[in-house]
MARTORDREN-566805 format. One record per residue: residue number from 1; residue in three letters; z, x, y negated of N, C-alpha, C in turn. Coordinates in Angstrom, 3 decimals. Layout:
BEGIN
- NUM_ALA_Z_X_Y_Z_X_Y_Z_X_Y
...
This chain:
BEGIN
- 1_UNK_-13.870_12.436_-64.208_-13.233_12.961_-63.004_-11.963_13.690_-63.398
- 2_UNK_-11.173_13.335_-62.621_-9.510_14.009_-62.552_-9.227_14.741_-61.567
- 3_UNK_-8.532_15.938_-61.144_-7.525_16.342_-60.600_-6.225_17.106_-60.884
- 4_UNK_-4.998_16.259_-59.869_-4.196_17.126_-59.872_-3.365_17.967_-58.703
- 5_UNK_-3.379_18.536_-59.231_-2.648_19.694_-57.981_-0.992_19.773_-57.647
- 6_UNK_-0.874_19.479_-56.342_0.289_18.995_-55.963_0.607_20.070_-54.728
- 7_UNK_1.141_19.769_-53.609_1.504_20.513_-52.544_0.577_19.981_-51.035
- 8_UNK_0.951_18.765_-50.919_0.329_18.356_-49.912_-0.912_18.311_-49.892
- 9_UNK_-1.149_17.058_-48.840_-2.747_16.645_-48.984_-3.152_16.294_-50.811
- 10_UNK_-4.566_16.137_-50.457_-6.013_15.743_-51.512_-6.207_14.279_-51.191
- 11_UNK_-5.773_13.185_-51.969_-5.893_11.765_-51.837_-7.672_11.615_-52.919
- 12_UNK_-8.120_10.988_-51.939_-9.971_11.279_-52.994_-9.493_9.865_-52.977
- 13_UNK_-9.735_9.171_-54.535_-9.273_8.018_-54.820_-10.598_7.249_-55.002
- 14_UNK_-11.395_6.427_-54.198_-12.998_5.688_-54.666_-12.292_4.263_-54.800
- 15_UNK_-12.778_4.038_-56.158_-12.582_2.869_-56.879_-13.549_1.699_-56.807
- 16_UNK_-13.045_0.679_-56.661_-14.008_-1.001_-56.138_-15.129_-0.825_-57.118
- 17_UNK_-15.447_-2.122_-57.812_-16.409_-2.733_-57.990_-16.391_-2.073_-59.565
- 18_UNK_-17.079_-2.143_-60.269_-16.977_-1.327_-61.990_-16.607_0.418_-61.927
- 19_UNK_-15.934_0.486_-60.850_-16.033_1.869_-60.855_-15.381_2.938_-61.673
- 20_UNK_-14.041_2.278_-61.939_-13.245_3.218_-62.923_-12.339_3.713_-62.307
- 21_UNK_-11.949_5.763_-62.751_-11.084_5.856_-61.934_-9.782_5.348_-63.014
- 22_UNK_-9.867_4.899_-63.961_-8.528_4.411_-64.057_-7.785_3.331_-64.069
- 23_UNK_-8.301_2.832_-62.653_-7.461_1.686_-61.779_-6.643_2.461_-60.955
- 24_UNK_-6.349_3.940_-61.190_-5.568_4.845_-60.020_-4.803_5.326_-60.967
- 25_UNK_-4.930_5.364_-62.495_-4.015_5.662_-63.129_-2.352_5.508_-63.216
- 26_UNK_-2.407_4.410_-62.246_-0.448_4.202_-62.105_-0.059_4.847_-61.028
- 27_UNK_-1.282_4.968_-59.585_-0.791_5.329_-58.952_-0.713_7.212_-58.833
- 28_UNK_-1.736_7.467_-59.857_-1.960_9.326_-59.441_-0.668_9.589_-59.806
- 29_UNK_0.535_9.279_-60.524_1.498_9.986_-60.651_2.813_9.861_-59.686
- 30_UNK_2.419_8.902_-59.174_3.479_8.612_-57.810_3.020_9.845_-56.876
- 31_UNK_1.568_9.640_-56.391_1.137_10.308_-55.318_1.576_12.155_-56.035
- 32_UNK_1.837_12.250_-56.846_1.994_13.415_-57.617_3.460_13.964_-57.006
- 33_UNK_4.036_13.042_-57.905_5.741_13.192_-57.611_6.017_13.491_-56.177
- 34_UNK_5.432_12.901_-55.419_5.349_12.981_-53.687_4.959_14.274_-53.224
- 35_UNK_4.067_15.175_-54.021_3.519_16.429_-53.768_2.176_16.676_-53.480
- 36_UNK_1.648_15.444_-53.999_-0.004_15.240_-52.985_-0.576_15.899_-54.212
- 37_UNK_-1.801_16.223_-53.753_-2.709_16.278_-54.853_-4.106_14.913_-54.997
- 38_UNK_-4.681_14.480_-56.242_-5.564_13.276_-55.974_-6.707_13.575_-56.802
- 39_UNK_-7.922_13.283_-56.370_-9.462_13.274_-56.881_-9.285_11.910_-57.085
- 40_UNK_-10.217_12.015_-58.769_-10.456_10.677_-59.122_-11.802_10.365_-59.606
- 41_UNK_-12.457_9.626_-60.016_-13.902_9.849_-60.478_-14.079_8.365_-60.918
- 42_UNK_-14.974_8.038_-62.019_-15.868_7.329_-62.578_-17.360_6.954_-61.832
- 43_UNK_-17.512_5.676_-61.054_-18.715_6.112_-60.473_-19.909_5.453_-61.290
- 44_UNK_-21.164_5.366_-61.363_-22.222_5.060_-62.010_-22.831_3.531_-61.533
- 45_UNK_-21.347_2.626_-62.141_-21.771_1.416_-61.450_-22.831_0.860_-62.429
- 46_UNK_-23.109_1.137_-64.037_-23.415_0.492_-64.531_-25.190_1.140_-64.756
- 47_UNK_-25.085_1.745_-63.957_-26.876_2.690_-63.735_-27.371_1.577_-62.814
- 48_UNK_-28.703_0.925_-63.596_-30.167_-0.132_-62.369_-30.048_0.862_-61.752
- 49_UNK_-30.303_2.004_-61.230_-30.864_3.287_-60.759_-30.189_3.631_-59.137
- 50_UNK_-28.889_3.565_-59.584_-27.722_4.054_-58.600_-27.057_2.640_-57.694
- 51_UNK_-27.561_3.735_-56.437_-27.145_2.580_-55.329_-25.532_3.512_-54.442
- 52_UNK_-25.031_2.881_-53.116_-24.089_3.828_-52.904_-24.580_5.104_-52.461
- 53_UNK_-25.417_5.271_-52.126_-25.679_7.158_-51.557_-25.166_7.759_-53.391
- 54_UNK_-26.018_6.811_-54.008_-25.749_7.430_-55.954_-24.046_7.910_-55.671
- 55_UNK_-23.760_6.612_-55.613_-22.224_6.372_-55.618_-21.715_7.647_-55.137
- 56_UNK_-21.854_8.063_-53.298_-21.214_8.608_-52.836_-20.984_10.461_-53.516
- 57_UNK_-22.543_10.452_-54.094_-22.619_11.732_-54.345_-21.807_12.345_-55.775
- 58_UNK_-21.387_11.273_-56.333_-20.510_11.205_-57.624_-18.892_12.017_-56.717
- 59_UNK_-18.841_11.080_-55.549_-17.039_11.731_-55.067_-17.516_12.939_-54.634
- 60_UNK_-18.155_13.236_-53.808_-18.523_14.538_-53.463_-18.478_15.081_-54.252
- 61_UNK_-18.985_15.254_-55.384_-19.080_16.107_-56.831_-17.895_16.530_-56.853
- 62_UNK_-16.982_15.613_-57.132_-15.622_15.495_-57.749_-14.686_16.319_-56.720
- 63_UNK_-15.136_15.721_-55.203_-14.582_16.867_-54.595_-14.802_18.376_-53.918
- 64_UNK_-15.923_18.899_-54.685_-16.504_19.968_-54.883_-15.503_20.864_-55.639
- 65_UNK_-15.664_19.823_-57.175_-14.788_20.552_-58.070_-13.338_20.997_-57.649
- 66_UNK_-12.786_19.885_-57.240_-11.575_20.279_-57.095_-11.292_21.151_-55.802
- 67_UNK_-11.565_21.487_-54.982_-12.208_22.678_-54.494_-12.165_23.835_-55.047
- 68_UNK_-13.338_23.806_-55.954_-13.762_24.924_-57.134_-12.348_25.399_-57.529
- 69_UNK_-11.847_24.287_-58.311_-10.432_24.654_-58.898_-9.473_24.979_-58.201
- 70_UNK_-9.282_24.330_-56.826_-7.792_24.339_-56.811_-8.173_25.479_-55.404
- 71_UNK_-8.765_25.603_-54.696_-9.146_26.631_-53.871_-8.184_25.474_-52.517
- 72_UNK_-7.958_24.071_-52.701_-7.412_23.549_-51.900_-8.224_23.756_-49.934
- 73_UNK_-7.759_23.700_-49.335_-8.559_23.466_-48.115_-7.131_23.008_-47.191
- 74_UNK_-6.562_21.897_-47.182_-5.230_21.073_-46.773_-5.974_19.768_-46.312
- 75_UNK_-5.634_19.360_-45.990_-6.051_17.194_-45.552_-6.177_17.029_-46.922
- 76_UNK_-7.258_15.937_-46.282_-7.955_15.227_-47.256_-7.984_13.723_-46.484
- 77_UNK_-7.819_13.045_-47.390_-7.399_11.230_-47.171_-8.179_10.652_-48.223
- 78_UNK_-9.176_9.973_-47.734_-10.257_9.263_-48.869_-9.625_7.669_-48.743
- 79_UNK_-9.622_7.471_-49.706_-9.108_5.909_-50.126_-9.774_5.176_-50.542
- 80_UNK_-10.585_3.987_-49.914_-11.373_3.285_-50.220_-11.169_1.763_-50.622
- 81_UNK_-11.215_1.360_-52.020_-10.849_-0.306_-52.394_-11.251_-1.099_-52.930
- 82_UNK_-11.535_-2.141_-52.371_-12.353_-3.452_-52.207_-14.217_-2.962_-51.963
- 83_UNK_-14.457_-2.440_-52.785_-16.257_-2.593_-52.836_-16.214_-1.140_-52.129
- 84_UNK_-14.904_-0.284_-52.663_-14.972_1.637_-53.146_-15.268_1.835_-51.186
- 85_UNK_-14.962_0.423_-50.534_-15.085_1.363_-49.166_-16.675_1.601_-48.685
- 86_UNK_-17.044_1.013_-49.111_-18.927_0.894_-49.364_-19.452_2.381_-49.534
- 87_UNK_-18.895_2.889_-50.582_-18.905_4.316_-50.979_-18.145_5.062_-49.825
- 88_UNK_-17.089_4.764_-49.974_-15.769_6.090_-48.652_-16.339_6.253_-47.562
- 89_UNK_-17.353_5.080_-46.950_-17.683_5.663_-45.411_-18.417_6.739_-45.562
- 90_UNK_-19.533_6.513_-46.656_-20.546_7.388_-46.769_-19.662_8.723_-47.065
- 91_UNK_-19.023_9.003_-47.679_-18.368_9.800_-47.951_-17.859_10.620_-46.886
- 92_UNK_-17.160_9.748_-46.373_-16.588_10.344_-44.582_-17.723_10.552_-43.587
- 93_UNK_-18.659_10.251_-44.049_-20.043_10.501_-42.813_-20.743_12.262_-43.469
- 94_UNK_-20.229_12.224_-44.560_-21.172_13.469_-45.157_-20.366_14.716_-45.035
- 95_UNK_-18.769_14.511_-45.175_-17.753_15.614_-45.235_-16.891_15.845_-43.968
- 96_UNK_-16.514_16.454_-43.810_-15.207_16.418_-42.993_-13.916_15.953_-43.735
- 97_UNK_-13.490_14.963_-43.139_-12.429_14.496_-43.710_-10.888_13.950_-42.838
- 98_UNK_-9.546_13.993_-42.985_-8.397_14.071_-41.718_-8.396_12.377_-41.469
- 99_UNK_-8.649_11.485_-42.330_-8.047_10.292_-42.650_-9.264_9.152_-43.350
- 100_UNK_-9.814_7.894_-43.119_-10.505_6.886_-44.216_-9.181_5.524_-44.273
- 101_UNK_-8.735_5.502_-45.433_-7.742_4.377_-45.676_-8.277_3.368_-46.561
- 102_UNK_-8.640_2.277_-45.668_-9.348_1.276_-46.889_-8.467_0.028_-47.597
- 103_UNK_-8.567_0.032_-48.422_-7.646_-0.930_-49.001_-7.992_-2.271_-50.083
- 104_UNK_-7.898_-3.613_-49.361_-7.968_-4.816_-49.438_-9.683_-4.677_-49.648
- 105_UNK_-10.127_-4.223_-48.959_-11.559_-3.625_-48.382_-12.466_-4.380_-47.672
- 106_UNK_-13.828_-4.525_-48.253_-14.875_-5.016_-47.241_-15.377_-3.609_-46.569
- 107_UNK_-15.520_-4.239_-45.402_-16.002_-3.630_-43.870_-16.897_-3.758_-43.432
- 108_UNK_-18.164_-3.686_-43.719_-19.995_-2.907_-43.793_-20.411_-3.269_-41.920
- 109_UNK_-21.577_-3.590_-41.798_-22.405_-3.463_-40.683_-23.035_-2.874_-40.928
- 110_UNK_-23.836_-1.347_-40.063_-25.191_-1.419_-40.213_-26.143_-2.482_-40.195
- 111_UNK_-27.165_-2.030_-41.471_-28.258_-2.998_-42.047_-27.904_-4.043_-42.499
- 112_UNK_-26.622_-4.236_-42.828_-26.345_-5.226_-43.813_-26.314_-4.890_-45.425
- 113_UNK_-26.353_-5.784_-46.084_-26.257_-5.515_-47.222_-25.283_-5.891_-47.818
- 114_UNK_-24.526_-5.312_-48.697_-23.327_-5.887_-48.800_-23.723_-7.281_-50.056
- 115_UNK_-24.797_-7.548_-49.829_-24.950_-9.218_-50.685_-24.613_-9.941_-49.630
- 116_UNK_-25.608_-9.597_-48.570_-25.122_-10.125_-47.200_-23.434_-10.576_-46.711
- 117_UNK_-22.892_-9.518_-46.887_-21.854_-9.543_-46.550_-20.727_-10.692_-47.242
- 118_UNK_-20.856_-11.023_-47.905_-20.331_-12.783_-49.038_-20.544_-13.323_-48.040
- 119_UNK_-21.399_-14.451_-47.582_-22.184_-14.782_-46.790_-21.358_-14.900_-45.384
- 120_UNK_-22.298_-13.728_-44.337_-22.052_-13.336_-43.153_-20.326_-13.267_-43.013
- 121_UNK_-19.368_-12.594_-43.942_-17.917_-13.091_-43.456_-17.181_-14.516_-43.779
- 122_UNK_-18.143_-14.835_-44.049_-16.909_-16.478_-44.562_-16.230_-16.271_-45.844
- 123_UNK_-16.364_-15.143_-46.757_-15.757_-15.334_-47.599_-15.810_-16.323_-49.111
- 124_UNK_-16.964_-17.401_-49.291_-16.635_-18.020_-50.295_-15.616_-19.058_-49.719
- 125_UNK_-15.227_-19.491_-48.577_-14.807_-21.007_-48.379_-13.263_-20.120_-48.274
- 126_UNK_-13.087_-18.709_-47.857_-11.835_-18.665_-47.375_-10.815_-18.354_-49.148
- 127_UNK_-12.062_-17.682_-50.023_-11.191_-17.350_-51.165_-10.945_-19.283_-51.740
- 128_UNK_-12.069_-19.674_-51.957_-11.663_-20.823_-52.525_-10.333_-22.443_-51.686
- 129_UNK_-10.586_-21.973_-49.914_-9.061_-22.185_-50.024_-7.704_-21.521_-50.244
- 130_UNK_-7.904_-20.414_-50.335_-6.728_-19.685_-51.049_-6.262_-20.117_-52.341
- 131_UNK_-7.239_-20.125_-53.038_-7.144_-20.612_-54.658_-6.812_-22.264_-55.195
- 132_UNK_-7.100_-22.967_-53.931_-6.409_-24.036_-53.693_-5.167_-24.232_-53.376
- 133_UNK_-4.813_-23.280_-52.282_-3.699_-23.515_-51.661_-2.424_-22.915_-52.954
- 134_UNK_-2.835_-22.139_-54.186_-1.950_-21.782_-55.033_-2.507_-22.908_-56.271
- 135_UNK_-2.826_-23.822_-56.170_-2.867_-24.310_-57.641_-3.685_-23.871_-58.478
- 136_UNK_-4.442_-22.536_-58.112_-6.118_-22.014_-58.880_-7.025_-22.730_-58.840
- 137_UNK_-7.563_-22.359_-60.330_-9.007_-22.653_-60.028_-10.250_-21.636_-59.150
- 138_UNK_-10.918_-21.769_-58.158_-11.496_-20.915_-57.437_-12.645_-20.383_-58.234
- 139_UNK_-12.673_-20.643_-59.441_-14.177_-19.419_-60.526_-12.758_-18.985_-61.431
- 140_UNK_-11.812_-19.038_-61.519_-11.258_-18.019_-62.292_-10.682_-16.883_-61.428
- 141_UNK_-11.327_-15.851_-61.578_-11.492_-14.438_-60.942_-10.297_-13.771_-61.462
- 142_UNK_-10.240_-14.045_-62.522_-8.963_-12.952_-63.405_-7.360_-13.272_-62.875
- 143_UNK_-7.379_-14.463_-62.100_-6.441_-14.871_-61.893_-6.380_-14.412_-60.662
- 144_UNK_-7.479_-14.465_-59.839_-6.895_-13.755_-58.545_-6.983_-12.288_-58.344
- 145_UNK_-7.312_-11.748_-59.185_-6.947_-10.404_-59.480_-6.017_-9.936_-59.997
- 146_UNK_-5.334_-10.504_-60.868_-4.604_-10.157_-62.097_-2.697_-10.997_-61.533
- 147_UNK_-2.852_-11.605_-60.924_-2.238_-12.664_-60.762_-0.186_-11.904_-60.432
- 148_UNK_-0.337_-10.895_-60.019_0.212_-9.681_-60.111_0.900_-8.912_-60.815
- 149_UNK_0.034_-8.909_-61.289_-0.311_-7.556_-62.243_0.883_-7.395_-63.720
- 150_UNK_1.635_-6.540_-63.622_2.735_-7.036_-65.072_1.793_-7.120_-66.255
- 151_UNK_2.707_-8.013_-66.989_1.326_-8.021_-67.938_1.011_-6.907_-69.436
- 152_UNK_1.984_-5.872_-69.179_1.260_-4.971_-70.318_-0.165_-4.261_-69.550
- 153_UNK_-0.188_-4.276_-68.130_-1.301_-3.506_-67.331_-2.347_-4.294_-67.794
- 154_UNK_-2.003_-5.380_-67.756_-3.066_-6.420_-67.475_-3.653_-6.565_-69.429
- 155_UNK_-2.808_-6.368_-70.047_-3.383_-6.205_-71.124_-4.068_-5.231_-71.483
- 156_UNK_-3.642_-3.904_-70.986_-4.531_-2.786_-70.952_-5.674_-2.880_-70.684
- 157_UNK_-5.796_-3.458_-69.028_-6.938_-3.841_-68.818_-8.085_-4.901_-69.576
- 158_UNK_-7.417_-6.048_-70.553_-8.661_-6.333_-71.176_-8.678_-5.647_-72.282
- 159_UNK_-7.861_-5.091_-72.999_-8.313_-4.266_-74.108_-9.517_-3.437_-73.929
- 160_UNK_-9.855_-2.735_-72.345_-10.662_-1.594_-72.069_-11.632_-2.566_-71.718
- 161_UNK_-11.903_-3.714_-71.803_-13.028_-4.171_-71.162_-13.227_-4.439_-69.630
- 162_UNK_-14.266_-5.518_-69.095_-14.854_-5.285_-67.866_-15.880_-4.408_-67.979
- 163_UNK_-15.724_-3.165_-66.655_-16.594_-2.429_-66.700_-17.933_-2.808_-65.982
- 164_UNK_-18.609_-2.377_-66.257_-20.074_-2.778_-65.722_-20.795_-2.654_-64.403
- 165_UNK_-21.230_-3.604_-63.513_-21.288_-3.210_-62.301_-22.683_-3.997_-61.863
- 166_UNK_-23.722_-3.193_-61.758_-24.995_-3.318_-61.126_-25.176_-4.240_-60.249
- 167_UNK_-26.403_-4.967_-59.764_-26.500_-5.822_-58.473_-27.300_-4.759_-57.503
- 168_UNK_-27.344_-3.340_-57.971_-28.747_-2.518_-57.193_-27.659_-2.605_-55.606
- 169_UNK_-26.512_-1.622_-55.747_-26.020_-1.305_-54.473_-25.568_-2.484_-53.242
- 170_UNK_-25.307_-4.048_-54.169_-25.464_-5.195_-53.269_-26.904_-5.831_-52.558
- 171_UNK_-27.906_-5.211_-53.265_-28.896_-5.443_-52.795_-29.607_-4.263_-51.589
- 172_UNK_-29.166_-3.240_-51.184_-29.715_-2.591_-50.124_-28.641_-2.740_-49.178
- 173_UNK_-29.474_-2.231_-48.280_-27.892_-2.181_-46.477_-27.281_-0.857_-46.669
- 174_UNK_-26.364_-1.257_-46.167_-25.455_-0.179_-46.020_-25.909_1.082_-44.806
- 175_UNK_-26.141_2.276_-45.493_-26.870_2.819_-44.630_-27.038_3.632_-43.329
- 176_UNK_-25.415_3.538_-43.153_-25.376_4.092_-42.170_-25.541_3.769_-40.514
- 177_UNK_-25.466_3.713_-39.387_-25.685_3.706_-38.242_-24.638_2.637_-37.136
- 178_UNK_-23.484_3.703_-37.532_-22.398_3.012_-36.685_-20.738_3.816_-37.842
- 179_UNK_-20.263_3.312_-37.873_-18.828_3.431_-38.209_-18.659_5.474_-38.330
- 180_UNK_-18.092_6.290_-39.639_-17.767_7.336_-39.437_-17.073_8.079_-38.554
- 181_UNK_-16.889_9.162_-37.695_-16.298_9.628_-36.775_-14.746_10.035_-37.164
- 182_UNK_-14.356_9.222_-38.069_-12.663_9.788_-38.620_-11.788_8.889_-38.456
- 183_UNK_-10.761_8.875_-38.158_-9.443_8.123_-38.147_-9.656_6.899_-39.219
- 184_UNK_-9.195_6.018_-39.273_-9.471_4.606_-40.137_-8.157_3.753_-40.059
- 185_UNK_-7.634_3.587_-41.694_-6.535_2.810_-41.100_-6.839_1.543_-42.887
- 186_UNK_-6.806_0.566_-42.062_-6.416_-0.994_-42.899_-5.472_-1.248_-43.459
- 187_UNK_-5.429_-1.445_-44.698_-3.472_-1.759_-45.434_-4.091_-2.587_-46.488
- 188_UNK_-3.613_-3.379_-46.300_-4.075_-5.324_-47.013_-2.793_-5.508_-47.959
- 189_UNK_-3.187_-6.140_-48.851_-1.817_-6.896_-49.747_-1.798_-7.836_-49.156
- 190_UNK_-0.674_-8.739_-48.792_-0.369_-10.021_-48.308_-0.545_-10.685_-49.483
- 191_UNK_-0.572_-10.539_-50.432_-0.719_-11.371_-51.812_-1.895_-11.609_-52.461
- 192_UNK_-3.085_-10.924_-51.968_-4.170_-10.866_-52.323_-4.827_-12.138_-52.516
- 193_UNK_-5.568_-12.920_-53.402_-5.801_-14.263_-53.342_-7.197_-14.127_-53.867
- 194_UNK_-8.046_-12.738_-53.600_-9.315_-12.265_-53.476_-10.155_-12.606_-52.169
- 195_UNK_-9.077_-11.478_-51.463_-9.345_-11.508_-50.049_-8.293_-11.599_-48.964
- 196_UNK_-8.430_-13.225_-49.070_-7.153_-13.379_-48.134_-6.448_-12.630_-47.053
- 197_UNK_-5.162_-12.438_-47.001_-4.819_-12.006_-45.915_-5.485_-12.579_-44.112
- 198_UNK_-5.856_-13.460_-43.972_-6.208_-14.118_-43.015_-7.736_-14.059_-42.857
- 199_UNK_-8.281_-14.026_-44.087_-9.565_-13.393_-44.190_-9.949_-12.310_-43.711
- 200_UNK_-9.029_-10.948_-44.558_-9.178_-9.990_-43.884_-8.766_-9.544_-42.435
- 201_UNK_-7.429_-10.243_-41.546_-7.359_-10.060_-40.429_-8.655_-10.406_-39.452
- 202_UNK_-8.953_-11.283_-39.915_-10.445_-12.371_-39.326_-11.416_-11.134_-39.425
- 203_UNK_-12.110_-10.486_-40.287_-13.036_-9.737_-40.565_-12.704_-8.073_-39.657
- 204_UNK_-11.282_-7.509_-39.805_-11.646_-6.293_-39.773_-11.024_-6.700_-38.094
- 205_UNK_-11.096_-7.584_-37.272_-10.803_-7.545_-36.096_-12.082_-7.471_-35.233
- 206_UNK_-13.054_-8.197_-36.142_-14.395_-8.698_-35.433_-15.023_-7.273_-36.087
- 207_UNK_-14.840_-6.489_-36.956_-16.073_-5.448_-37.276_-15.469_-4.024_-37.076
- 208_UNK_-13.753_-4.157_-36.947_-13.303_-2.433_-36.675_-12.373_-2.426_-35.314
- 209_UNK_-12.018_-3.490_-35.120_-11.106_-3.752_-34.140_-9.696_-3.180_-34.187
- 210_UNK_-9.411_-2.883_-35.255_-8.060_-1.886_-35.708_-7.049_-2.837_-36.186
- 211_UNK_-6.054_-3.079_-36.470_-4.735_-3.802_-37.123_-4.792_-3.289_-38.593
- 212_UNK_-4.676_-4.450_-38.866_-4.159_-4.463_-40.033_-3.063_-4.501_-40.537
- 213_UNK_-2.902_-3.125_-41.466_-1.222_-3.087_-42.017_-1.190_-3.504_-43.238
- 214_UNK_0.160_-4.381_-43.513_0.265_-5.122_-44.680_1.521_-4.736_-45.319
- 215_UNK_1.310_-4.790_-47.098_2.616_-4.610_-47.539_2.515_-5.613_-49.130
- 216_UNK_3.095_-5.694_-49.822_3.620_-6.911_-50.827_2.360_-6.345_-51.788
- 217_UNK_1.748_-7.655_-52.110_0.530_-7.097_-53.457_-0.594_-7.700_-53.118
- 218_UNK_-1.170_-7.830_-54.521_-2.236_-8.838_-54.443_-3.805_-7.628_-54.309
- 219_UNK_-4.901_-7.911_-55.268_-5.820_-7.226_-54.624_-6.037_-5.955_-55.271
- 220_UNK_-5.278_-6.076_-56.790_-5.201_-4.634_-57.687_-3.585_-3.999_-56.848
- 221_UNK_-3.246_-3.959_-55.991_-2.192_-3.385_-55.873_-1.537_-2.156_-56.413
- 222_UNK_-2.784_-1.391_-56.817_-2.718_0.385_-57.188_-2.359_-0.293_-58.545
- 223_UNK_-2.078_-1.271_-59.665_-1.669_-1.455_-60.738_-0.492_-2.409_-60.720
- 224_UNK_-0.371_-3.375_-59.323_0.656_-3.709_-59.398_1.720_-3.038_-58.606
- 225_UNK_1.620_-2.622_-57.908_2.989_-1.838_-56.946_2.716_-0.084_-56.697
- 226_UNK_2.272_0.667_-57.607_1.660_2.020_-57.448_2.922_2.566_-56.283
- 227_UNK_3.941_2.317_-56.797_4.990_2.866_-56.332_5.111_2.934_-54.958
- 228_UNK_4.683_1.604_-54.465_5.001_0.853_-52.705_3.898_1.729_-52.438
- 229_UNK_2.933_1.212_-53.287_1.025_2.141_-52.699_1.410_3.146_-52.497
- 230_UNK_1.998_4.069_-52.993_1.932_5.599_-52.919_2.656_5.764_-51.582
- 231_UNK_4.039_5.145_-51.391_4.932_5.606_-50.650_3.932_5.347_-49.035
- 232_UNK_2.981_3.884_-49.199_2.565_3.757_-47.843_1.387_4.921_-47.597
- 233_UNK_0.620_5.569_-48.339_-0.099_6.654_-48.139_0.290_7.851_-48.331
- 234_UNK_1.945_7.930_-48.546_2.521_9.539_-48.265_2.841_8.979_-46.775
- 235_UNK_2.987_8.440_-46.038_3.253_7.637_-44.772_2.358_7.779_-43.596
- 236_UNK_0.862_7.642_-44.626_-0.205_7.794_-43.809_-0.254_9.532_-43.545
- 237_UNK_-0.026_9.585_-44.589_-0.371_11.652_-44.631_0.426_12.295_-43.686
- 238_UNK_1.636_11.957_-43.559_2.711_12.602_-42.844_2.108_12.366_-41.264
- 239_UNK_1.906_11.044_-41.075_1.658_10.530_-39.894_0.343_11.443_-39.481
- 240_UNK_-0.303_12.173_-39.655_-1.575_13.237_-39.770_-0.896_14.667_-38.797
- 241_UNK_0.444_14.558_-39.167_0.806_15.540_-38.917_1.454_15.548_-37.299
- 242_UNK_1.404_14.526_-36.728_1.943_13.882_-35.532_0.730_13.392_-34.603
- 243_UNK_0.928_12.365_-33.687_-0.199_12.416_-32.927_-1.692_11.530_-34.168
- 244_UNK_-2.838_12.251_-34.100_-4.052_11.318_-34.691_-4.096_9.790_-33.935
- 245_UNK_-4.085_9.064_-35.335_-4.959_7.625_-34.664_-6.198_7.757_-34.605
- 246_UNK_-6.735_7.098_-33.180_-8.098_7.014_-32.596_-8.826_6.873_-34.036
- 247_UNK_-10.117_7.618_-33.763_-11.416_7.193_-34.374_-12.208_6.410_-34.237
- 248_UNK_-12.316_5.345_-35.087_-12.877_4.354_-35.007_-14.292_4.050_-35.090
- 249_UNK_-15.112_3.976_-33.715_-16.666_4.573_-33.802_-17.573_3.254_-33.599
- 250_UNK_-16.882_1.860_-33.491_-17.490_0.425_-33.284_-17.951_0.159_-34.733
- 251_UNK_-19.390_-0.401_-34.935_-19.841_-0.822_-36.200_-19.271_-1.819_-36.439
């Protein structure tokens, strides 16, 4: 777990699938320079044990501490990406929080499971025509992740390994009820060749009913464009300060 202390808001950064916070490593210093302050955390993907409540109680921790430390009490903007929003709702259901920003994000039913969720959205046929429609092969994963990505990041990234990520938390439902009582806003890479852009319009129309905002970047965006990332969530923060977007309370 990381924090740093900035001026503005507390960006709580929950990280996808493996669970490292340093897939936020390019971006904590943008959001820095900007004045924000950001929680980061390691979550316990690679524990049989730990499902997302596990998960959620890891950010909470983290934003306990920084709390502890920084005596912050300013907005707080939880950032949730790809799997990490699995974790962020719970998160936003347990805390008070100004903002949930999910990014290139699956979007949960009650009593689904997010194994379910492959499945129930259409997503094997829509990634594998994506991966067609660029000349991929649709089982090479690294490519539609990475595809982006400059490549000293991307070397970083295999030097450190794939991190380890459980089947426990795909195997229970997601546990909550109906959708958290906080503001919710969608920001998709148009480049994403994970989760298609068209995919995701398709999905978060039928399960949040909210728009989706898009800007240049595939599905690691926080390693390929930290810079754009940051600027669109000092964007979101400011916008906090003007009229609130509705809360989004449809499962």
């Amino acid at each position: 777990m990381s924090d740093d202390h900035g001026t503005g808001a507390t960006f709580v950064l929950v990280p996808g699938a493996g669970g490292e916070s340093w897939f936020w490593h390019l971006l904590v210093p943008e959001l820095r320079r900007l004045g924000h302050d950001t929680v980061t955390m390691d979550l316990p993907t690679g524990d049989e044990q730990a499902g997302l409540d596990a998960y959620a109680d890891v950010v909470l921790a983290a934003m306990a501490d920084h709390r502890g430390r920084t005596g912050d009490g300013g907005r707080t903007v939880v950032v949730g990406q790809s799997m990490g929003s699995l974790t962020a709702t719970l998160v936003c259901s347990r805390v008070p929080v100004d903002l949930l920003v999910l990014l290139n994000a699956m979007v949960p039913r009650p009593g689904e499971t997010p194994g379910q969720w492959w499945e129930n959205t259409g997503f094997g046929p829509a990634r594998e025509q994506e991966a067609r429609r660029h000349g991929d092969d649709p089982e090479d994963v690294m490519v539609a992740f990475f595809h982006d990505v400059p490549a000293d990041v991307r070397t970083a990234a295999e030097e450190r390994g794939e991190p380890r990520q459980t089947d426990t938390p795909f195997a229970l439902p997601w546990p909550l009820d109906a959708w958290p009582d906080v503001p919710t806003r969608f920001l998709q890479g148009r480049d994403d060749r994970f989760f298609p852009l068209a995919f995701q319009q398709a999905q978060v129309a039928d399960r949040l009913g909210i728009p989706v905002d898009e800007m240049a970047g595939g599905h690691l965006v926080a390693l390929s464009r930290p810079a754009e990332l940051a600027a669109r969530l000092d964007a979101y923060e400011r916008y906090l300060t003007g009229p609130r977007p509705a809360a989004v309370t449809r499962p």
